[in-house]
C-alpha positions as CSV (number, residue, x, y, z in Angstrom):
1,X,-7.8,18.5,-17.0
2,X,-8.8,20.0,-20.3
3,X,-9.0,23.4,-21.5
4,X,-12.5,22.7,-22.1
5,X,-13.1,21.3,-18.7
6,X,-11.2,23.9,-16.8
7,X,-12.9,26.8,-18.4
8,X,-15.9,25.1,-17.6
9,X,-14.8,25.0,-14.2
10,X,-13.5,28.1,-14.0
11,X,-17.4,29.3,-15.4
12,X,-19.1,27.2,-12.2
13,X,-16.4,28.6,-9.5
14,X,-17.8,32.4,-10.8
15,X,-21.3,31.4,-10.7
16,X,-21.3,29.9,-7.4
17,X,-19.2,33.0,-6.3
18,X,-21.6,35.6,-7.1
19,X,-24.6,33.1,-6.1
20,X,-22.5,33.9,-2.5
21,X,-22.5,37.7,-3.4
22,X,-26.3,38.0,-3.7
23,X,-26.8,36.3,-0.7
24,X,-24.8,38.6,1.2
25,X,-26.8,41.3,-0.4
26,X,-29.8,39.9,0.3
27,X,-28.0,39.7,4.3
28,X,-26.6,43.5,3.9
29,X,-30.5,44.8,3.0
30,X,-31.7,43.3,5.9
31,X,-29.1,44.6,7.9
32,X,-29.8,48.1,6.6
33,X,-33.2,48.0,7.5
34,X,-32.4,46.6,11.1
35,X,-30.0,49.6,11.7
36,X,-26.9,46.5,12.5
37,X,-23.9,48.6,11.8
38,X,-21.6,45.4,13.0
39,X,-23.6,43.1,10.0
40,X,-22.5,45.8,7.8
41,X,-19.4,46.0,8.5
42,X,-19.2,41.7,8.4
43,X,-21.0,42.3,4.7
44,X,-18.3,44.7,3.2
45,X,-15.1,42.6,4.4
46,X,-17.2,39.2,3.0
47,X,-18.2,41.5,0.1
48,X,-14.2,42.3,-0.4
49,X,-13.5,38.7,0.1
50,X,-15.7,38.0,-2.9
51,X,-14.6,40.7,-5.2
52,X,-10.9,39.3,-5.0
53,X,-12.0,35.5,-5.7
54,X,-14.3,37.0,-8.6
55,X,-11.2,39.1,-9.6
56,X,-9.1,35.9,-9.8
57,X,-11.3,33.5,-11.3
58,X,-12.2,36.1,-14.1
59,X,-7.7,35.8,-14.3
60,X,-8.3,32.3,-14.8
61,X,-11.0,32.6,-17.3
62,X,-8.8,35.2,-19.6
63,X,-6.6,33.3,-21.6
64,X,-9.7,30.6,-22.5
65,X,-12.5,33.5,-23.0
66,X,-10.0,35.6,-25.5
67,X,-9.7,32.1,-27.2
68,X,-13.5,31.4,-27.2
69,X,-14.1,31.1,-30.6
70,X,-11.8,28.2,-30.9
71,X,-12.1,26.3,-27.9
72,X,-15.6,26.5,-29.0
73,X,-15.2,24.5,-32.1
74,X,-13.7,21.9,-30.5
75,X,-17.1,21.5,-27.5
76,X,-19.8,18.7,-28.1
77,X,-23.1,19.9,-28.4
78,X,-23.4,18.6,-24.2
79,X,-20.5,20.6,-23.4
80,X,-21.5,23.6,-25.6
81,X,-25.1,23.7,-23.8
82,X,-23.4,23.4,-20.6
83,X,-21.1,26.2,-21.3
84,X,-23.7,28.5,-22.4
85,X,-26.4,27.4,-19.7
86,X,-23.7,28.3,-17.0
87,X,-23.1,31.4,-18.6
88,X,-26.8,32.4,-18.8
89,X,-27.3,31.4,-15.6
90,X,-24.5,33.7,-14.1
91,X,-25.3,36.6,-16.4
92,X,-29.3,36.2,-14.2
93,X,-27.7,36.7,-11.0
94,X,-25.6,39.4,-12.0
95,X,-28.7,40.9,-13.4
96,X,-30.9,40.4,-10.3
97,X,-27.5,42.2,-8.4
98,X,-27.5,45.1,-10.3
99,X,-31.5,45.3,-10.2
100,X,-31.2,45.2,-6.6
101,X,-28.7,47.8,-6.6
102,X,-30.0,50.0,-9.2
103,X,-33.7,49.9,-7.0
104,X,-31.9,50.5,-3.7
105,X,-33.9,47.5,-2.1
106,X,-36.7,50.0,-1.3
107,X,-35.4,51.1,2.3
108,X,-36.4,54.2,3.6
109,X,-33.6,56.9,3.9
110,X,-31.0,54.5,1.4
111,X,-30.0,56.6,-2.1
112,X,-30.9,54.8,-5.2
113,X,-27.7,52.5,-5.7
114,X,-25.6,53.2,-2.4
115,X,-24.3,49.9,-1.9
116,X,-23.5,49.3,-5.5
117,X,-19.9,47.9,-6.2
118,X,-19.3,50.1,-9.3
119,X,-16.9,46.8,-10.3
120,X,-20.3,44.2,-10.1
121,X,-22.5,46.4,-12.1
122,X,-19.8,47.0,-14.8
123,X,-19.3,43.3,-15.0
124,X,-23.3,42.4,-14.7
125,X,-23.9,45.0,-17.8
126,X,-21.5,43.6,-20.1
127,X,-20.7,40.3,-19.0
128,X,-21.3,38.1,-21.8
129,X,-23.9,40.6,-23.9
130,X,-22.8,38.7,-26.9
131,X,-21.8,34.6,-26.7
């Protein structure tokens, strides 16, 4: 495997990761609303499950994302639109996480952010600002 093809790999295993992180949100609001204390409790030990394969797969990324600027001189046009559609496509769920955290889902009684992992929105704000 290539650099290029395992940092593009590396780029679909966090997309696909945090794709599962929103849908556990999406789980956790309705659990809030319903008042299920055991979903919740399933929803933080899936959400720490998560955070430590995000946490290791951003490892993995390191070494090719501090070399960016290189490895990207050596991508075809294909591979370069691939790269950056992957990337825009993670930095639009990251978004629509911290969105949904930042507005508290709307649920009655739940401060503005409570279930915010303070580690998602720091990554969801600056992830990838600038290619």
């Amino acid at each position: 495997m290539t650099d290029v093809d395992r940092f593009l790999d590396g780029l679909r295993r966090r997309e696909e990761a945090y794709r599962r992180m929103a849908r556990a949100a999406e789980e956790q609001a309705g659990a809030l609303a319903a008042g299920d204390a055991d979903a919740l409790l399933a929803f933080a030990a899936r959400q720490g499950a998560l955070l430590g394969e995000i946490e290791a797969i951003e490892r993995d990324l390191a070494p090719d994302r501090d070399r960016w600027p290189e490895l990207r001189a050596s991508l075809d046009p294909g591979t370069l639109r691939e790269v950056e559609e992957t990337v825009d496509r993670t930095r639009r769920v990251l978004e629509a996480l911290v969105r949904g955290e930042d507005g508290g889902k709307a649920l009655p009684g739940r401060p503005r952010g409570a279930a915010a992992a303070p580690a998602i929105q720091r990554r969801a704000r600056g992830a990838y600002g600038a290619r």
